[in-house]
C-alpha positions in Angstrom: 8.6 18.4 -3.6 9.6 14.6 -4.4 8.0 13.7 -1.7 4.6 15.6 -2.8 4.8 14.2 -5.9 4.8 10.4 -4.8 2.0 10.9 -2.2 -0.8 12.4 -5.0 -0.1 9.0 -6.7 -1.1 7.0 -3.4 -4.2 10.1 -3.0 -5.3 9.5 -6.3 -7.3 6.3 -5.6 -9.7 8.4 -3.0 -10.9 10.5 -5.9 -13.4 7.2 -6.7 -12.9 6.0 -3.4 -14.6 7.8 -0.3 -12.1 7.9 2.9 -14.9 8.2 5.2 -18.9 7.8 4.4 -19.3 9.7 1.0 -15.9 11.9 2.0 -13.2 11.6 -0.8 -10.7 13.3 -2.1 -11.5 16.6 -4.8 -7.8 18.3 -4.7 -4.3 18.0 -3.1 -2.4 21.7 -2.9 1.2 22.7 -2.5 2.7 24.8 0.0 5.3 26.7 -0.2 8.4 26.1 1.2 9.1 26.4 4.8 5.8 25.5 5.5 6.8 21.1 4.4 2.9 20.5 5.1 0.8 18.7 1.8 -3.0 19.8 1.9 -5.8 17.2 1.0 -8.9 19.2 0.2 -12.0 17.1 1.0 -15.7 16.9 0.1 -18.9 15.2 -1.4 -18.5 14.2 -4.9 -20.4 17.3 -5.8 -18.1 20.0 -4.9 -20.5 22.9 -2.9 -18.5 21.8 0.4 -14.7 21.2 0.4 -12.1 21.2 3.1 -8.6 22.0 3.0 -6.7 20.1 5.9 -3.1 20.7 6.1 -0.9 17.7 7.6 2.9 18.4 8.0 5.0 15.9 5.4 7.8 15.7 8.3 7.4 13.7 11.5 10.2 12.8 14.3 12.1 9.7 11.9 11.5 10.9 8.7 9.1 11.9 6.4 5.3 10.7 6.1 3.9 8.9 3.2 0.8 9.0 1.6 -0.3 6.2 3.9 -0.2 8.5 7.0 -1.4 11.1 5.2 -4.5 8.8 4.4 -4.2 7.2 8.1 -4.6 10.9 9.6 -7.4 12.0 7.0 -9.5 9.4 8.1 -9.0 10.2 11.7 -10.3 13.8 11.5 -13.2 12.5 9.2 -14.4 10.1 12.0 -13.7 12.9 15.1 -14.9 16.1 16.4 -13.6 19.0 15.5 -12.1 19.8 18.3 -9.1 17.2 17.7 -8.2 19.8 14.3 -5.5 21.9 15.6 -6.7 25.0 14.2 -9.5 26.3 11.4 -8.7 29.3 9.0 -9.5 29.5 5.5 -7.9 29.4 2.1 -9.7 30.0 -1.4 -12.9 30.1 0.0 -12.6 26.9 1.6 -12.2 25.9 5.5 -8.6 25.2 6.0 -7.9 22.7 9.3 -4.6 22.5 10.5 -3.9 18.8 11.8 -1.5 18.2 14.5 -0.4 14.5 14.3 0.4 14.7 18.0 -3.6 14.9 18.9 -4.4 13.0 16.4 -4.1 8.8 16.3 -4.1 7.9 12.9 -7.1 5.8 11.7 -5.9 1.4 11.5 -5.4 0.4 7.5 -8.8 -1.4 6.3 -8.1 -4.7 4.2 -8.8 -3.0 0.9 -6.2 -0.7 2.0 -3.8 -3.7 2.3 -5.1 -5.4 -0.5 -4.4 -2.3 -2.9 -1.1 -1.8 -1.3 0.1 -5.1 -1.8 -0.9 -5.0 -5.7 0.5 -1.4 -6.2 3.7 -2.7 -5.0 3.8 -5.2 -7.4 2.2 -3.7 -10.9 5.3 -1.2 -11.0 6.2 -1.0 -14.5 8.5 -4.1 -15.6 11.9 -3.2 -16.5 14.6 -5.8 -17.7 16.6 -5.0 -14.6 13.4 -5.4 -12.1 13.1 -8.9 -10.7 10.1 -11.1 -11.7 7.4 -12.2 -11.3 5.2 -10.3 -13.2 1.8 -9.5 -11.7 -0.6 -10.3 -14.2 -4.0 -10.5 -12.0 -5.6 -10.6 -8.6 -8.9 -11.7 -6.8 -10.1 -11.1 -3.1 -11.2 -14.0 -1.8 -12.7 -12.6 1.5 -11.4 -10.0 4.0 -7.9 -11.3 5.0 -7.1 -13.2 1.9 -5.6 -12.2 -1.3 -5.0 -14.5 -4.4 -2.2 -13.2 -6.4 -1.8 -14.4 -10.2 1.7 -14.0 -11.2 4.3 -15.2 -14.0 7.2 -16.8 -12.6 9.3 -19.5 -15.6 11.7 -20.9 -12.4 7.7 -22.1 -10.6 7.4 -24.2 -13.7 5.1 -23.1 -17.3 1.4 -21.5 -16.7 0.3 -18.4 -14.2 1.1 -19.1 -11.1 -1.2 -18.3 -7.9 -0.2 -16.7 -4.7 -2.6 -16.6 -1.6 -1.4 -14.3 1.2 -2.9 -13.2 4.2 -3.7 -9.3 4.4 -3.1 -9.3 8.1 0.3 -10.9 7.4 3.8 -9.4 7.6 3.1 -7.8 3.9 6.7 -6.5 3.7 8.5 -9.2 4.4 6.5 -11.6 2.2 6.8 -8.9 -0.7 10.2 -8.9 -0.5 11.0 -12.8 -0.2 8.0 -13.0 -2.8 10.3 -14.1 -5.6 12.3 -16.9 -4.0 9.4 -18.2 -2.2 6.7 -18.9 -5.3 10.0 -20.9 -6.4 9.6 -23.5 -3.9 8.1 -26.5 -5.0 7.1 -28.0 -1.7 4.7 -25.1 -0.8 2.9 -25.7 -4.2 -0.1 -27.8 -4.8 -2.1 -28.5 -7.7 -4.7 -25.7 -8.8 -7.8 -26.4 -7.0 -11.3 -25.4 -9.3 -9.4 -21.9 -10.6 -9.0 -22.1 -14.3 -6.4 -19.1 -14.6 -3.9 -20.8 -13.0 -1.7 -23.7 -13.4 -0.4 -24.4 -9.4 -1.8 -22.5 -6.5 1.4 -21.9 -3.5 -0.3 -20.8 -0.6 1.4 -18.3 1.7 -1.2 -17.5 3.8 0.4 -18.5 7.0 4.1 -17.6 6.1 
């Protein structure tokens, strides 16, 4: 049920946001216990044609994440039919059964990075989380992502962070803190007015 829980707040974004052409996201159901599956209903944004597809939450190492669930959504969306493990039907709606297995799981898109990166870091600040504080952020094409964040140790102002999307986003994330602290990969702000110093992690 935790585990439900956490993925309808990665879902949530696909209710604006289609998934495929003008395909998003209209429900997501529980099922019952033993079944451990989450279903995604799908559709138009008018909602005369909806889709239930069933994906199970477990997989061989664990459990998946609302980023597989999205990964897998995306890659019946873009196939045949015949790839759906099997069709019934539940509250009037076409219910598809998806077997990871037959399935290979549509690649993350930058936007998918880019709104990744910035969920991790807008978590709600608590005295015991460790800084810095995300206070903006700005695309600056399709692999790069300009961070604005409050760190006191970089020095006074908003400090700015460019990263590369295609990067390893985990690891940076993680060393994020130390790393903006580093005066030697700082320079002076270039012509960006909401920031004081610009450190540029792009190739890190």
């Amino acid at each position: 049920m935790e585990q439900q829980a956490d993925i309808i707040g990665l879902l949530l974004h696909h209710i604006h946001a289609p998934l495929v052409d003008a395909e998003r996201i209209r429900g997501v159901l529980p099922v019952a216990a033993p079944a451990e599956a989450i279903r995604v209903v799908v559709g138009a944004r008018r909602a005369d044609r909806l889709t239930a597809y069933e994906i199970p939450l477990r997989e061989d190492d664990g459990l998946r994440s609302g980023y597989d669930v999205i990964a897998l959504l995306r890659a019946v969306l873009s196939t045949p039919r015949s790839l759906d493990a099997g069709v019934g039907a539940v509250m009037g709606m076409p219910l598809v059964r998806v077997d990871p297995a037959v399935v290979e799981p549509a690649e993350d898109t930058p936007d998918d990075l880019a709104l990744r990166v910035v969920r991790t870091l807008v978590r709600p600040f608590t005295e015991d989380r460790p800084k810095p504080l995300l206070l903006g952020f700005l695309l600056l094409g399709s692999d790069r992502l300009r961070l604005y964040l409050e760190s006191p140790k970089a020095g006074p102002g908003t400090t700015a962070v460019d990263l590369s999307l295609s990067g390893a986003l985990t690891a940076l994330l993680t060393a994020l803190p130390s790393l903006i602290d580093e005066q030697y990969r700082t320079r002076p702000t270039d012509d960006d007015p909401h920031c004081a110093r610009v450190v540029d992690l792009a190739d890190w």
